[in-house]
KEFI-335206 format. One record per atom (N, C-alpha, C, O): residue number from 1; atom name; y negated, z, x negated. Coordinates in steps of 0.1 Angstrom, whole numbers, always signed. Atoms other than C-alpha are relative to their C-alpha. Layout:
NUM, CA, Y, Z, X
...
***
This chain:
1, N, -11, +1, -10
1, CA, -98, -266, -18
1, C, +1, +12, +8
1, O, +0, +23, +2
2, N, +1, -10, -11
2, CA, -97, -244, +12
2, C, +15, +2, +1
2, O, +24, -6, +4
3, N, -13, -5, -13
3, CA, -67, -221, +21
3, C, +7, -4, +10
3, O, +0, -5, +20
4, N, -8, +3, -10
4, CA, -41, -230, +42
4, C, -1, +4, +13
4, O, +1, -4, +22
5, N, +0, -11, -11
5, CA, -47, -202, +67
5, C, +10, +8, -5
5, O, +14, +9, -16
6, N, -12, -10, +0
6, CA, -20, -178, +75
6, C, +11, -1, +0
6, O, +15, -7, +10
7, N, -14, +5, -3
7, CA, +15, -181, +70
7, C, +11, +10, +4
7, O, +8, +22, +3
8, N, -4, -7, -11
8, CA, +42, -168, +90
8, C, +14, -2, -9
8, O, +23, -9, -4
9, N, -15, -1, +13
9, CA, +73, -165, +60
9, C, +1, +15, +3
9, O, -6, +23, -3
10, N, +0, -14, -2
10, CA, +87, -133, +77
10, C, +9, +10, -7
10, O, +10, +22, -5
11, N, -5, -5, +11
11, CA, +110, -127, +45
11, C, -9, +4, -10
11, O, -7, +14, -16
12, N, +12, -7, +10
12, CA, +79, -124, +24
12, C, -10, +13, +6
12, O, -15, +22, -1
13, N, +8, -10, -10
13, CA, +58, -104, +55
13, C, +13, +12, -3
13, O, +7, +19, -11
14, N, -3, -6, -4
14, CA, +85, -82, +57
14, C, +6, +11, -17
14, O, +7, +23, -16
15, N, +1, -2, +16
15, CA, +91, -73, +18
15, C, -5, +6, -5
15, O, -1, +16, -11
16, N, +11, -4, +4
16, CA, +59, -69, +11
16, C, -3, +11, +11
16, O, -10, +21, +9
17, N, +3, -14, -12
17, CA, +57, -46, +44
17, C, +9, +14, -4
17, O, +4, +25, -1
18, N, -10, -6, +6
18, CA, +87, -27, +27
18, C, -10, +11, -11
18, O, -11, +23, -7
19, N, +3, -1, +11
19, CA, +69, -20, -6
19, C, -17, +9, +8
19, O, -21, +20, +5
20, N, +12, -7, -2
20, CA, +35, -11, +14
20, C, +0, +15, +7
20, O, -9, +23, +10
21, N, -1, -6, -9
21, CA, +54, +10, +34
21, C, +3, +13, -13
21, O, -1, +24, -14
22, N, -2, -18, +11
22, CA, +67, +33, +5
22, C, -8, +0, -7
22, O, -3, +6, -17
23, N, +10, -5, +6
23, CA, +36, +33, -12
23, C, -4, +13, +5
23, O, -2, +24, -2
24, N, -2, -4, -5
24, CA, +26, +49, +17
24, C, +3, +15, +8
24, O, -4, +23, +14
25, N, -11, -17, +1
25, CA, +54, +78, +20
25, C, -6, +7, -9
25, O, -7, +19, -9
26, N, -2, -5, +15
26, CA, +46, +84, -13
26, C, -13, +8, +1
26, O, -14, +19, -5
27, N, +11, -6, -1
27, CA, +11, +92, -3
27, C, -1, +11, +2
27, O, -7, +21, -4
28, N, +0, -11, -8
28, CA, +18, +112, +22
28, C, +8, +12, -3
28, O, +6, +23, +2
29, N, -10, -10, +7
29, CA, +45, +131, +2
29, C, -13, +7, -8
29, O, -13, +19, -6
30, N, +7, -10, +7
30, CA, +13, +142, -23
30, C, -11, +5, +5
30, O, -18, +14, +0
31, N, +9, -7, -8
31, CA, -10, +146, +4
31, C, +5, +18, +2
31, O, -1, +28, +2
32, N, -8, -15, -11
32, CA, +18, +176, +18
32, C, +1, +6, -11
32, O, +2, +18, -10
33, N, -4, -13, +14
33, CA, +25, +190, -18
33, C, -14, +3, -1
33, O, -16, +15, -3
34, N, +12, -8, +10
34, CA, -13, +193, -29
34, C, -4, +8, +12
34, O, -7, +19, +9
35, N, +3, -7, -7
35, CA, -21, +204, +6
35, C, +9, +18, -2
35, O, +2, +27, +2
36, N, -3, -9, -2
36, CA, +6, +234, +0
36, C, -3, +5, -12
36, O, +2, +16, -14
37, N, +2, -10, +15
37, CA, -6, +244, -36
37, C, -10, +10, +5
37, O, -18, +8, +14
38, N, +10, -9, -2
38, CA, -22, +275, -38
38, C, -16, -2, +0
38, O, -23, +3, +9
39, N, +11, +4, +4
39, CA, -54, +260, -50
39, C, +2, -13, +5
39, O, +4, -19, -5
40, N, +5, +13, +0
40, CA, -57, +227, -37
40, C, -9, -9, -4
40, O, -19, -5, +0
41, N, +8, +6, +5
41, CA, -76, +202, -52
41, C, -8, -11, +10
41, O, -3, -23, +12
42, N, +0, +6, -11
42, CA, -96, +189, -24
42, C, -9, -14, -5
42, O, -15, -20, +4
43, N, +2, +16, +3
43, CA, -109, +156, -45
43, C, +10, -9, +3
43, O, +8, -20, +8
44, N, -11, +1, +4
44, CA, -72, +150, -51
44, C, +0, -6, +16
44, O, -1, -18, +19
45, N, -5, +1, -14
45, CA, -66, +154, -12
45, C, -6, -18, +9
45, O, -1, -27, +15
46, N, +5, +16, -5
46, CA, -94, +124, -5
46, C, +5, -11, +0
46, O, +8, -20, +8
47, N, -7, +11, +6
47, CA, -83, +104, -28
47, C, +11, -5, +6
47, O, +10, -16, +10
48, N, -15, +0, -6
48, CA, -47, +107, -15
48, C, -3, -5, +18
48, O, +5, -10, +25
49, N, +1, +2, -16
49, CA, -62, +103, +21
49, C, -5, -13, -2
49, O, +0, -21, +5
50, N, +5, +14, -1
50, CA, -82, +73, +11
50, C, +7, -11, -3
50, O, +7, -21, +4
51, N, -14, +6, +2
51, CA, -51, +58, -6
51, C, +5, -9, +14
51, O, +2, -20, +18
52, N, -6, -3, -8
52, CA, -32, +63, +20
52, C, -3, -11, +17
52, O, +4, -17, +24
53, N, +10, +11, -12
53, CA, -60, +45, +48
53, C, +3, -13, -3
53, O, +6, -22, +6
54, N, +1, +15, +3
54, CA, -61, +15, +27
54, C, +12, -8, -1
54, O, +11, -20, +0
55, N, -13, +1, -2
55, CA, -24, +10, +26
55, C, +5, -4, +15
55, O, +13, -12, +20
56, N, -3, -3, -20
56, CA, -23, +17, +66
56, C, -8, -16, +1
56, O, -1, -25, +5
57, N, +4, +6, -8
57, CA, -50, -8, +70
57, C, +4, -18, -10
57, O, -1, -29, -7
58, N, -6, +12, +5
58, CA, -33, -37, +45
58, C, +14, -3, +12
58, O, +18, -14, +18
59, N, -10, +4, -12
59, CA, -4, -33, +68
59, C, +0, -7, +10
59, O, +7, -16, +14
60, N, +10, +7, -16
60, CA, -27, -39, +99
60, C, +3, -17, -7
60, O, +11, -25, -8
61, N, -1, +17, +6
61, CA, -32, -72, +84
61, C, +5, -6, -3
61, O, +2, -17, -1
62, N, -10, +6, +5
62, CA, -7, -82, +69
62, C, +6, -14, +8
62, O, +3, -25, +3
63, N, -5, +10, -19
63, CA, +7, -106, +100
63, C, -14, -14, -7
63, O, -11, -26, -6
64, N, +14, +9, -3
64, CA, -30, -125, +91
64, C, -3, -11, -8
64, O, -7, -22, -5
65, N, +6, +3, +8
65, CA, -32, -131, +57
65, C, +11, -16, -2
65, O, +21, -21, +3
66, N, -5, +12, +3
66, CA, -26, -164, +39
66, C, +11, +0, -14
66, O, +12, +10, -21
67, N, -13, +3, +8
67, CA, +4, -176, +14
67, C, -7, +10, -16
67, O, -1, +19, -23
68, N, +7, -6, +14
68, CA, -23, -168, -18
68, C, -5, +16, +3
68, O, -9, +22, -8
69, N, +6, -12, -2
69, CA, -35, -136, -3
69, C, +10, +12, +0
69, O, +8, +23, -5
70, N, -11, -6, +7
70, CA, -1, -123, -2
70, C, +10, +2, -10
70, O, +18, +11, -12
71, N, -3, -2, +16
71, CA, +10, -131, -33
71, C, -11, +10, -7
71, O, -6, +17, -16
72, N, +5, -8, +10
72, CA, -16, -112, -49
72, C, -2, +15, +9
72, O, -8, +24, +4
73, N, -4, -14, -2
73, CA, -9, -81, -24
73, C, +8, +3, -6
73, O, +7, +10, -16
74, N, -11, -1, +6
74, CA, +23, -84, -31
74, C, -3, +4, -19
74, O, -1, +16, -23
75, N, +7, -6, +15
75, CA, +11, -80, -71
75, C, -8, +12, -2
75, O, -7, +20, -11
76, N, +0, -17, +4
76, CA, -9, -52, -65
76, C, +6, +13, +5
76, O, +3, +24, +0
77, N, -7, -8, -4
77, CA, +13, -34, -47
77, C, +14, +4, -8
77, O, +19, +15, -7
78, N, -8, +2, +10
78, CA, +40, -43, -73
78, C, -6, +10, -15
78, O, +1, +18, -22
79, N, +4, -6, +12
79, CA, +17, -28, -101
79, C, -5, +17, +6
79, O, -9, +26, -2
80, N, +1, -13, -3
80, CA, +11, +4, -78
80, C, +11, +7, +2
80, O, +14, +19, -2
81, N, -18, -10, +3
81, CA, +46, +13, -71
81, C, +6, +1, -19
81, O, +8, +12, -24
82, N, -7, -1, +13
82, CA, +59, +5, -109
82, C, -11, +14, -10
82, O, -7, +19, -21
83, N, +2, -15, +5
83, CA, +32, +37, -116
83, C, +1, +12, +2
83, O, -1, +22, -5
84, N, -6, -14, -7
84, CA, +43, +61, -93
84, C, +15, -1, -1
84, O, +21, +6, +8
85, N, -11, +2, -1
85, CA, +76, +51, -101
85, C, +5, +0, -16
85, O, +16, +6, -19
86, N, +0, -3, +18
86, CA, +73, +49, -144
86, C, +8, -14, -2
86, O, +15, -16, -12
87, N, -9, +17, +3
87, CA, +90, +11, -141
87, C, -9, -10, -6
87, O, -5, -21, -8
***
């Protein structure tokens, strides 16, 4: 069975835009702390930047994807905030 295509439920787009958005912050909040440690740990920094990209570029798309494709963002985005968050 083929996908629907893209669905345009701008209570769920906008939710899940929510959720990707303070991932996100969160990024960029430990991008700016490890960048100000004495030592930086500049694996850390990648990571945090690559994070960070992939986040930016789920956003981009978001608008695109289909009904099943954002349910399971939505889920990993759900299982990435409840670890930076301890929920």
């Amino acid at each position: 069975m083929q996908d629907p295509g893209p669905t345009h439920d701008d209570g769920a787009l906008a939710r899940i835009a929510e959720k990707i958005e303070t991932l996100t912050a969160w990024y960029a909040e430990q991008i700016h702390a490890e960048r100000r440690c004495p030592d930086p740990d500049p694996d850390r920094v990648q990571h945090l930047l690559a994070e960070r990209a992939a986040c930016t570029t789920t956003l981009r798309d978001l608008p695109h994807a289909t009904a099943a494709q954002l349910a399971r963002i939505e889920a990993d985005y759900d299982v990435r905030l409840g670890e930076i968050t301890g929920e």
